[in-house]
C-alpha positions in Angstrom: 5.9 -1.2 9.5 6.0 -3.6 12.1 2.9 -3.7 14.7 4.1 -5.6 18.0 1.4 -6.7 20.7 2.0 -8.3 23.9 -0.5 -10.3 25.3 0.0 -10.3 29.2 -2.5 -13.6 30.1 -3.7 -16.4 28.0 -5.5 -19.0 29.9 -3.4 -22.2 30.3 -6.6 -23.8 28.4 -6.3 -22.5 25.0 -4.7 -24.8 22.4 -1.6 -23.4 20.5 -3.6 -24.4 17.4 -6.4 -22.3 18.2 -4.1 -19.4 19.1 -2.3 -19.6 16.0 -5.1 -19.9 14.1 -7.3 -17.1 16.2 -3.8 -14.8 15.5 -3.7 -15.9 11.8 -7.4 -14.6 11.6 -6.6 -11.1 13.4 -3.8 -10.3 11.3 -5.9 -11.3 7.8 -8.6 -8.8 9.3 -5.7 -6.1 10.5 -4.2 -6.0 6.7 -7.8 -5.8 5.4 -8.7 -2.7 8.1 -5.1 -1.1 6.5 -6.4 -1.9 2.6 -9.4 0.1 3.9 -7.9 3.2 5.2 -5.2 3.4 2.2 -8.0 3.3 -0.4 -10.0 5.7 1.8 -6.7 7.9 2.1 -6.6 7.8 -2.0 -10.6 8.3 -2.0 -10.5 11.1 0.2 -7.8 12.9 -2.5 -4.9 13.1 0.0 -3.1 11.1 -2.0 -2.2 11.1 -5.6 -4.8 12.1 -8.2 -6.5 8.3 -9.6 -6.4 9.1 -13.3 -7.0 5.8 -14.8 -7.5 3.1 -11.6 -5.1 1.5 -12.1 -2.8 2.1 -8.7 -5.6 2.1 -6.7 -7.0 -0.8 -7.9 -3.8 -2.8 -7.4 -3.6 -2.5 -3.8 -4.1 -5.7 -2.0 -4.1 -7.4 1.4 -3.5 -11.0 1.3 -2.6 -12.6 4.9 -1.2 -10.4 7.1 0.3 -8.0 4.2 -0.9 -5.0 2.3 0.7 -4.4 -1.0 0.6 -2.4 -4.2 1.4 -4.7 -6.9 1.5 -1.5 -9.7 5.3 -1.8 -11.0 5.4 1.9 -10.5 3.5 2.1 -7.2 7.2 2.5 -5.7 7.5 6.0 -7.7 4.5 7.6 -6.6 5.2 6.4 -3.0 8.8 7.9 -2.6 8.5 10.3 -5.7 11.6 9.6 -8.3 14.8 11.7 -8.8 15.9 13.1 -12.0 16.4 10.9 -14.7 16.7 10.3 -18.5 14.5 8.7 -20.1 15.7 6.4 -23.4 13.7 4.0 -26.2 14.2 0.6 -25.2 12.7 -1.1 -28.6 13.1 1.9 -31.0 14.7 4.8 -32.1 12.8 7.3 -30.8 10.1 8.3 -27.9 7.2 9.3 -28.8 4.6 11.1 -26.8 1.7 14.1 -27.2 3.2 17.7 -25.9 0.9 20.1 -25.8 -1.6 18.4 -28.7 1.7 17.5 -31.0 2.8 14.4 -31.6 6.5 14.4 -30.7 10.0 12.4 -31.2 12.9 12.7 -29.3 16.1 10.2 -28.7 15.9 10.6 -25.2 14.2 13.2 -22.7 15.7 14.6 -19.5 12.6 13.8 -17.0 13.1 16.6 -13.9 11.8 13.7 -11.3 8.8 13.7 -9.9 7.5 14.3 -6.1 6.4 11.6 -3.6 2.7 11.3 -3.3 2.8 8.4 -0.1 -0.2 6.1 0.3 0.6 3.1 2.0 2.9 4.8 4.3 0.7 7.8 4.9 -0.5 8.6 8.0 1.2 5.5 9.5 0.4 6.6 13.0 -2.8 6.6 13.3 -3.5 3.6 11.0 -1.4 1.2 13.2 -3.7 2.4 16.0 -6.8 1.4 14.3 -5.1 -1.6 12.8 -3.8 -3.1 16.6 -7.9 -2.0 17.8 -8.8 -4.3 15.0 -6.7 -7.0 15.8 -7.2 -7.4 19.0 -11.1 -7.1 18.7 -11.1 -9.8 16.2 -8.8 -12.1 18.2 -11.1 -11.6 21.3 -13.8 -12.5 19.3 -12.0 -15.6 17.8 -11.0 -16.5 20.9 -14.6 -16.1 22.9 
């Protein structure tokens, strides 16, 4: 997602330096505002069900970026198509199926469905994402 704002009038008086560094400030706060409302969104329950934290808890904003650094967050985001599933280090998987221990040499997994989250609702969260930067960018800016 790209967020693009035009300012129309900045007085002559302001330094580039204190414009880029009144900018760098808004965008820190804008990616924290967009943390915020994805881990509300996941909160909330309109997202995927938070079994063990993990996800959630790997959702960051660091400069002007929000991220989920879970190496599966990209499969619950855009949901997975079927695939087969091999042992990478062993013979066999194994795995509980209904309260049985089980071993197979590979399993056939149907895919699953996308459960978004940081793309959810993208509309309305760039809204309250530009409100926020330009509030904090007034207020760096006096």
């Amino acid at each position: 997602m790209k967020v693009e704002i035009r300012l129309k009038k900045i007085p002559n008086v302001l330094k580039e330096e204190k414009l880029n560094a009144a900018v760098e400030i808004a965008l820190k706060e804008g990616a924290t505002r967009y943390k915020e409302m994805v881990l509300d969104y996941i909160d909330e329950g309109k997202a995927f069900r938070n079994r063990t934290g993990v996800l959630r808890s790997s959702i960051i904003a660091y400069e002007n970026k929000v991220v989920a650094k879970a190496p599966y967050a990209p499969f619950v985001e855009l949901g997975t198509r079927p695939h087969i599933i091999l042992p990478k280090n062993k013979k066999a998987l194994r795995f509980i199926k209904d309260g049985k221990e089980v071993f197979a040499k590979k399993v056939r997994h149907p895919g699953s469905k996308p459960y978004p989250f940081l793309f959810a609702d993208i509309q309305n969260r760039a809204k309250e994402v530009a409100k926020t930067f330009l509030r904090t960018l007034r207020e760096e800016l006096g």
